[in-house]
Short mmCIF file of the C-alpha atoms (twelve columns), coordinates in Angstrom:
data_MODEL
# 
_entry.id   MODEL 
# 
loop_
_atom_site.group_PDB 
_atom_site.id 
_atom_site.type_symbol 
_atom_site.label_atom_id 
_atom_site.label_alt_id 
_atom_site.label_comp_id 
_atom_site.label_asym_id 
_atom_site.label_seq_id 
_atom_site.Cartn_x 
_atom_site.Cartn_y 
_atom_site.Cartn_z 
_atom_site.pdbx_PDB_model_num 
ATOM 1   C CA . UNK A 1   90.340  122.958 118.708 1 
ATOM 2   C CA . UNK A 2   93.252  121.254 116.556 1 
ATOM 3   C CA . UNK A 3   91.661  118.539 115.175 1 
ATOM 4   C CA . UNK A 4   92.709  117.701 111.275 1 
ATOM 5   C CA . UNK A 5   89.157  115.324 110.780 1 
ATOM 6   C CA . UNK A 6   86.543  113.939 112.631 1 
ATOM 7   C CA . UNK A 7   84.450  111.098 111.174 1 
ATOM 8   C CA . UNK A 8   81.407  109.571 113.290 1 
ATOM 9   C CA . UNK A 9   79.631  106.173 112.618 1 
ATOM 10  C CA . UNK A 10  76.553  104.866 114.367 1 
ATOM 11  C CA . UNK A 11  75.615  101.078 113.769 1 
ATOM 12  C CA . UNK A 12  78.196  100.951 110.664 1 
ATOM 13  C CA . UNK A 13  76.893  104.058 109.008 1 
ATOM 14  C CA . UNK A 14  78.483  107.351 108.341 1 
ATOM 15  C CA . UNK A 15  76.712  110.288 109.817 1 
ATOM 16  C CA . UNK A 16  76.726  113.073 107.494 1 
ATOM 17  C CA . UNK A 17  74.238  115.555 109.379 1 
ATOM 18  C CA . UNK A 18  72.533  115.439 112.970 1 
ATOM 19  C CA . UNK A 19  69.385  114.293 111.178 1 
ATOM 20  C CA . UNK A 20  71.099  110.850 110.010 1 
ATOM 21  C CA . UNK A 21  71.457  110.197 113.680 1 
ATOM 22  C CA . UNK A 22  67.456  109.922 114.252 1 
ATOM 23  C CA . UNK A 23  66.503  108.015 110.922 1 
ATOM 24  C CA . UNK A 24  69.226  105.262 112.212 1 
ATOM 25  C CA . UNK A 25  67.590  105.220 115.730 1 
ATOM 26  C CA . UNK A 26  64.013  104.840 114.253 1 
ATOM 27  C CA . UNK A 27  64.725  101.734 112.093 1 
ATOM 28  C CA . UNK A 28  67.450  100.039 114.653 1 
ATOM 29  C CA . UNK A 29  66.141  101.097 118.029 1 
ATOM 30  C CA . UNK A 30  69.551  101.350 119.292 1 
ATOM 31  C CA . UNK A 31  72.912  102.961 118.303 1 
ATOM 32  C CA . UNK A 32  76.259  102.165 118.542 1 
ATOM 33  C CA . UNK A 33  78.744  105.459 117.918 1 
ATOM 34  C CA . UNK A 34  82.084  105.209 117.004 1 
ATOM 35  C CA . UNK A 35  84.089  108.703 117.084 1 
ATOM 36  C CA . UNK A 36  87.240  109.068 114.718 1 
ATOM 37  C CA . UNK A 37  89.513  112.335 115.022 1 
ATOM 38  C CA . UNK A 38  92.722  112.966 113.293 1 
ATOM 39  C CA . UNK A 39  95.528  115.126 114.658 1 
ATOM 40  C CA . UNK A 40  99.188  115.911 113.032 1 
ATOM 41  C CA . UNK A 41  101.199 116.372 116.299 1 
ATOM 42  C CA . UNK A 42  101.967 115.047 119.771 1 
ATOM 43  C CA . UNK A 43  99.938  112.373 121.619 1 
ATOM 44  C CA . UNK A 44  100.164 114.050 124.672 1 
ATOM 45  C CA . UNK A 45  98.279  117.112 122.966 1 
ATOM 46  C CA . UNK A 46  95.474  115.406 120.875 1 
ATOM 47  C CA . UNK A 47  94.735  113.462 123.871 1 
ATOM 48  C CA . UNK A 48  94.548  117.305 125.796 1 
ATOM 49  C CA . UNK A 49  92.460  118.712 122.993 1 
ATOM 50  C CA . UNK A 50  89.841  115.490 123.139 1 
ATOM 51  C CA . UNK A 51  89.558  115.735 126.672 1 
ATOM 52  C CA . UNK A 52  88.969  119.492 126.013 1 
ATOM 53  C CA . UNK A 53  86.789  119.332 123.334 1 
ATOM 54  C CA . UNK A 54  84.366  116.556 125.990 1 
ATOM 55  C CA . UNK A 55  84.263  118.781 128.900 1 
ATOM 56  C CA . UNK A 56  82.963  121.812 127.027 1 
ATOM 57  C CA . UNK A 57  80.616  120.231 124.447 1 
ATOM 58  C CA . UNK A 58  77.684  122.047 125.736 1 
ATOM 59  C CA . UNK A 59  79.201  125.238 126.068 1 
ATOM 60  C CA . UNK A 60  81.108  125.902 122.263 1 
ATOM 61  C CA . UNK A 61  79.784  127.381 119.650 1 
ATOM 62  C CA . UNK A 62  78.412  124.668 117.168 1 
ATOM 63  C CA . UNK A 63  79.522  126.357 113.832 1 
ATOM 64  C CA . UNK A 64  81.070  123.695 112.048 1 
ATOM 65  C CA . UNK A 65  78.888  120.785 111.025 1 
ATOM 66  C CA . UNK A 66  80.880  117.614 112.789 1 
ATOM 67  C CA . UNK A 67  80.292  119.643 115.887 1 
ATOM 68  C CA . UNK A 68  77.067  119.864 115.423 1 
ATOM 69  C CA . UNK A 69  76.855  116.287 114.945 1 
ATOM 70  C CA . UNK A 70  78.986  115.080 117.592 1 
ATOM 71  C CA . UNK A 71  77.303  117.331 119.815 1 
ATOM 72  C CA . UNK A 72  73.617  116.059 118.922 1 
ATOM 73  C CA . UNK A 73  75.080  112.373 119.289 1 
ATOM 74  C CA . UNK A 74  75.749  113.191 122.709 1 
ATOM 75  C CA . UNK A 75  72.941  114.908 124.090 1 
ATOM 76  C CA . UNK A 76  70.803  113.191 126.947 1 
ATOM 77  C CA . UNK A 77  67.941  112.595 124.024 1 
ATOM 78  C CA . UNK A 78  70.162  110.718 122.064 1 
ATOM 79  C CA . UNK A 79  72.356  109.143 124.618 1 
ATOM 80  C CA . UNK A 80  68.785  107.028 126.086 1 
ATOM 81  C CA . UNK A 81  69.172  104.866 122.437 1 
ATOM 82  C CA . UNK A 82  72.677  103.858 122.919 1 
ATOM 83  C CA . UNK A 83  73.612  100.524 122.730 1 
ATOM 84  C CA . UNK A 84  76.558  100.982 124.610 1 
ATOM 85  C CA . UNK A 85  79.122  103.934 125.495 1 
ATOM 86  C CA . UNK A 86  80.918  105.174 122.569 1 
ATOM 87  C CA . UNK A 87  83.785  103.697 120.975 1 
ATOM 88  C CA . UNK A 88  86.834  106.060 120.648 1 
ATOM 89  C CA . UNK A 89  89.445  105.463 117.498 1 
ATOM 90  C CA . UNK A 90  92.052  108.177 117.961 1 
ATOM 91  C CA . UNK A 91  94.086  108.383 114.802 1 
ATOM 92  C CA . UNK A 92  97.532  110.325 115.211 1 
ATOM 93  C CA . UNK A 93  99.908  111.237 112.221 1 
ATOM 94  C CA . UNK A 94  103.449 111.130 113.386 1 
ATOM 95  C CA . UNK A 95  106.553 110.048 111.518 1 
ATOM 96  C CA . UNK A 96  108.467 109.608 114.941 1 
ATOM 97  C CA . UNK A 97  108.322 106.255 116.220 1 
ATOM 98  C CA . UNK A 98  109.510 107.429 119.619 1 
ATOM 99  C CA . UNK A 99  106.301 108.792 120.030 1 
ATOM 100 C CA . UNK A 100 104.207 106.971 122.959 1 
ATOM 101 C CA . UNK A 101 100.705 106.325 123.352 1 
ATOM 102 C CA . UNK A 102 98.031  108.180 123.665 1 
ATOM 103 C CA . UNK A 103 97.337  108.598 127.053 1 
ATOM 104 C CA . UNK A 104 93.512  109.600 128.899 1 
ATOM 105 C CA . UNK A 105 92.731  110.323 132.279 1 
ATOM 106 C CA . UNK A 106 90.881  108.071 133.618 1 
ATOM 107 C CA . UNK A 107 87.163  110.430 134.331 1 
ATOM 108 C CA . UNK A 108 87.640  110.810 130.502 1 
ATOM 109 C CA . UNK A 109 88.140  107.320 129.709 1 
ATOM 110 C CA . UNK A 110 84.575  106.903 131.652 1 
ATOM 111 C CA . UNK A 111 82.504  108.493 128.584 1 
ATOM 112 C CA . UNK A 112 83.690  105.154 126.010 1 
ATOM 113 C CA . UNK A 113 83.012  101.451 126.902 1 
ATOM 114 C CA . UNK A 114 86.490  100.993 124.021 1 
ATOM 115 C CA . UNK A 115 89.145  103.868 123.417 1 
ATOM 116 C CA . UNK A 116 91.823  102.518 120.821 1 
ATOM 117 C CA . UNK A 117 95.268  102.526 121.384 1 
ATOM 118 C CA . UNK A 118 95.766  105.530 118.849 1 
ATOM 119 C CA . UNK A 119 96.057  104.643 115.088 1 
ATOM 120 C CA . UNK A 120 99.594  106.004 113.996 1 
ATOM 121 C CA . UNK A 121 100.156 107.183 110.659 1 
ATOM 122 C CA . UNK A 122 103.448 107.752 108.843 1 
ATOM 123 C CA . UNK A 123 104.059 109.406 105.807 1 
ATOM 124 C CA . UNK A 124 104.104 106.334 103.434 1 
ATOM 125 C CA . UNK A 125 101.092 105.131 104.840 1 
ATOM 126 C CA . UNK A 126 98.976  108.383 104.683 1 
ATOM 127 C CA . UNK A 127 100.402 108.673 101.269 1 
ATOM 128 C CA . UNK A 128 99.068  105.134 100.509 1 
ATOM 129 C CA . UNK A 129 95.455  106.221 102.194 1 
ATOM 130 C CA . UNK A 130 95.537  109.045 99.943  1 
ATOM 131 C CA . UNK A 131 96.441  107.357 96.665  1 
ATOM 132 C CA . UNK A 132 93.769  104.647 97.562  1 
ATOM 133 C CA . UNK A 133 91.244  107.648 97.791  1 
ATOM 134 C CA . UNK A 134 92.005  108.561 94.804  1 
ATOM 135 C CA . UNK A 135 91.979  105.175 93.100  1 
ATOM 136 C CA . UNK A 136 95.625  105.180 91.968  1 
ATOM 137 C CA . UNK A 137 96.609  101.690 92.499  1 
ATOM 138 C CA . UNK A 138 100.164 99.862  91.429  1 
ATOM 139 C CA . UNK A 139 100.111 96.175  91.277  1 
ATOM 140 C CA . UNK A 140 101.749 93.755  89.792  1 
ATOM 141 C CA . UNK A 141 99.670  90.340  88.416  1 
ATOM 142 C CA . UNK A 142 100.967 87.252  87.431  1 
ATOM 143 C CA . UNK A 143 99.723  86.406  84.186  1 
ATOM 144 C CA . UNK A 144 98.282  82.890  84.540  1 
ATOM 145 C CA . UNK A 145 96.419  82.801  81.181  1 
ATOM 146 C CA . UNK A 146 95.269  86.150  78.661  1 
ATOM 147 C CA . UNK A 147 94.045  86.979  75.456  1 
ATOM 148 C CA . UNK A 148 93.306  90.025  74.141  1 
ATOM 149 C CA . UNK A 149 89.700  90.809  73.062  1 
ATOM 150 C CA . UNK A 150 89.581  91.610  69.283  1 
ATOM 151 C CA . UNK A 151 88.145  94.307  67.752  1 
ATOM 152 C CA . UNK A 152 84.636  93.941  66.818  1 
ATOM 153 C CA . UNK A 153 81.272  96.113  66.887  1 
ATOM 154 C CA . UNK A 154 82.486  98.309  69.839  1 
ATOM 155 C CA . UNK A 155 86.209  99.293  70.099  1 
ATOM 156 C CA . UNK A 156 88.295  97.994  73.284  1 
ATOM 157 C CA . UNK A 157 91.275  99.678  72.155  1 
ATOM 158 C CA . UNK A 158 94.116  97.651  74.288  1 
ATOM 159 C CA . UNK A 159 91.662  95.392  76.472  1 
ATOM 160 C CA . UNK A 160 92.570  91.740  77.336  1 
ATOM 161 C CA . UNK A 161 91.066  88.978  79.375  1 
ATOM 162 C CA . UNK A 162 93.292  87.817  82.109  1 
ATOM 163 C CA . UNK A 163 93.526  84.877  84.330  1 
ATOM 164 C CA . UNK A 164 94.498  85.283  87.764  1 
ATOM 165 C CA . UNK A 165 94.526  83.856  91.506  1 
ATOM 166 C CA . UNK A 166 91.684  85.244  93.840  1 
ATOM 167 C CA . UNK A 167 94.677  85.727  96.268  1 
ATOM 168 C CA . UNK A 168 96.218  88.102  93.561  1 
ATOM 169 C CA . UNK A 169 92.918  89.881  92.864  1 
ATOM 170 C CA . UNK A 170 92.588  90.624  96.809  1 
ATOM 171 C CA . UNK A 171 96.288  91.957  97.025  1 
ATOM 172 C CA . UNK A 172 95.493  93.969  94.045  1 
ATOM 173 C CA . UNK A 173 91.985  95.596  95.864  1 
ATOM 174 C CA . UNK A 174 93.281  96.059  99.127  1 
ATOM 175 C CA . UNK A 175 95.806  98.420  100.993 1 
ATOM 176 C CA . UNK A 176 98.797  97.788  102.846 1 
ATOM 177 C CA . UNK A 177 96.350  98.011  105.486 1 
ATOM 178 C CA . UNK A 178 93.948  95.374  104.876 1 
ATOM 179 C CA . UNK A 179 91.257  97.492  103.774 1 
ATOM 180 C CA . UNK A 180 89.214  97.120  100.541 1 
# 
């Protein structure tokens, strides 16, 4: 298969191992999967390869550990807790903005009560979900009111108290994106 990443969620959590799957079905009775995969490529391909990847769950080998859990979220067992059908959140980097949408047959479309439109990412805005990851951050603040805190008992070195706008606080802690 020529997937990049795969990241599954049930009921807002991240499933890290099969195992995560049952302890979220024994406290909230029912689960509600969302399935993430991330291709570099054409649409037309990762949309091929997802299809692919469905219609012979049962039958590949299960040696790396998302398909293991992707796998266990879909068995029958599991499958009698859901809430609803899966949601599907294809995310496709691209930096050509000619490319179209991804597009699903429709017996595969069956298996998800939502399939997203595709998530495209460019270069800039991987690069700005990477630096974000990493907790580089550039911003700019406009200085309503500082001071800087002397030195006392404990050294601060160059630290100052700074006054700002909540609205420049949330541009500071979010991305280009909108997420935190």
């Amino acid at each position: 298969m020529e997937f990049h990443g795969a990241f599954f969620l049930m009921n807002d959590q991240i499933l890290r191992e099969p195992q995560d799957i049952d302890a979220i079905l024994q406290r909230d009775q029912k689960g509600l999967l969302e399935l993430y995969f991330l291709s570099f490529g054409s649409a037309n391909d990762f949309a091929k390869q997802l299809e692919k990847l469905f219609n012979s769950l049962d039958e590949i080998e299960k040696n790396e550990k998302w398909i293991n859990i992707l796998s266990y979220a879909m068995s029958r067992d599991v499958m009698l807790h859901w809430e609803d059908n899966p949601k599907l959140k294809p995310v496709l980097y691209c930096d050509d903005n000619k490319e179209k949408g991804i597009r699903f047959s429709d017996s595969f479309k069956r298996y998800f009560s939502e399939i997203g439109k595709g998530i495209k990412i460019g270069r800039g805005r991987l690069l700005d979900i990477i630096n974000s990851n990493e907790n580089s951050y550039r911003g700019k603040l406009k200085d309503r009111k500082s001071f800087l805190i002397p030195d006392g008992v404990e050294k601060f070195g160059n630290a100052c108290v700074l006054c700002i706008t909540a609205q420049d606080l949330l541009q500071l802690v979010t991305t280009p994106d909108g997420l935190l």
